[in-house]
C-alpha positions as CSV (number, residue, x, y, z in Angstrom):
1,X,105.9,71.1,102.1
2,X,109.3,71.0,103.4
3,X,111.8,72.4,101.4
4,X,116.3,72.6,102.0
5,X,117.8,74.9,103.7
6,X,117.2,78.2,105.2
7,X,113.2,79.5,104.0
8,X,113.0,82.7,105.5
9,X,115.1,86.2,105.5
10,X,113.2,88.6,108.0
11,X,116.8,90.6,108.2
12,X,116.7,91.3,104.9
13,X,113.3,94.3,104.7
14,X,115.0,97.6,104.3
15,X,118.1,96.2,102.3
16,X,118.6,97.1,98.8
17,X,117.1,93.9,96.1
18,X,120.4,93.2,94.6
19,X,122.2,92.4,97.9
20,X,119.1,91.3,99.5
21,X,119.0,88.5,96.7
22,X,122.9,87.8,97.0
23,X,122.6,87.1,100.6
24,X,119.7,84.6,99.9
25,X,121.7,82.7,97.5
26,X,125.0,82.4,99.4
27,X,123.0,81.1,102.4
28,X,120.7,78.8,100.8
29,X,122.4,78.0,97.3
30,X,119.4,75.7,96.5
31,X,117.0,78.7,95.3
32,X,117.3,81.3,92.7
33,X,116.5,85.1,94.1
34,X,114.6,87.2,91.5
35,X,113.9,90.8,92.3
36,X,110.2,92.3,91.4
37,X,108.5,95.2,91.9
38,X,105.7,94.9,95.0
39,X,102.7,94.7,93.7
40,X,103.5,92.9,90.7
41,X,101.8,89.8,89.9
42,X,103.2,86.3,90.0
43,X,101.4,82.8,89.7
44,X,100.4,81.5,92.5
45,X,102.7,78.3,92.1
46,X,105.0,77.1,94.8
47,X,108.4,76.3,94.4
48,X,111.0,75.2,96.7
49,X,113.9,76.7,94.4
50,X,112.3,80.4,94.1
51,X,112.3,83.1,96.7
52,X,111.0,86.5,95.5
53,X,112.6,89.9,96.6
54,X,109.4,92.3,96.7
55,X,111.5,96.0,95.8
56,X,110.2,99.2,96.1
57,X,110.7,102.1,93.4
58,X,114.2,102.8,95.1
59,X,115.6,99.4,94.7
60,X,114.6,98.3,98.6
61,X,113.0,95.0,99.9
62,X,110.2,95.9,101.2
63,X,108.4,92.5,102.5
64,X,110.0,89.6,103.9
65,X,111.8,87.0,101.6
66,X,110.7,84.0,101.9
67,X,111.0,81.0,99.8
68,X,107.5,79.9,97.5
């Protein structure tokens, strides 16, 4: 599946969620940034308009954004 605009934020592992998620929705305004805690489970449903930020305790991302 091909989906619009930048897919993929390796830049953004060791950033805190909240600006992690900013920066993915000022470059790719086409998908909506939600910040979880990693380990938490999701469906395993893939969306073109969804990236998840995967946050530790602290607040940092801690895996690579990516959109899905």
């Amino acid at each position: 599946m091909s989906c619009q605009g930048k897919d993929l934020w390796l830049e953004l592992v060791g950033v805190r969620g909240e600006e992690a998620a900013a920066t993915i929705e000022r470059e790719n305004p086409t998908v909506s940034a939600e910040i979880l805690l990693d380990g938490t489970i999701v469906l395993a449903v893939f969306l073109c308009t969804r990236v998840y930020v995967r946050v530790n305790t602290s607040g940092i991302c801690v895996k690579v954004p990516m959109i899905g």
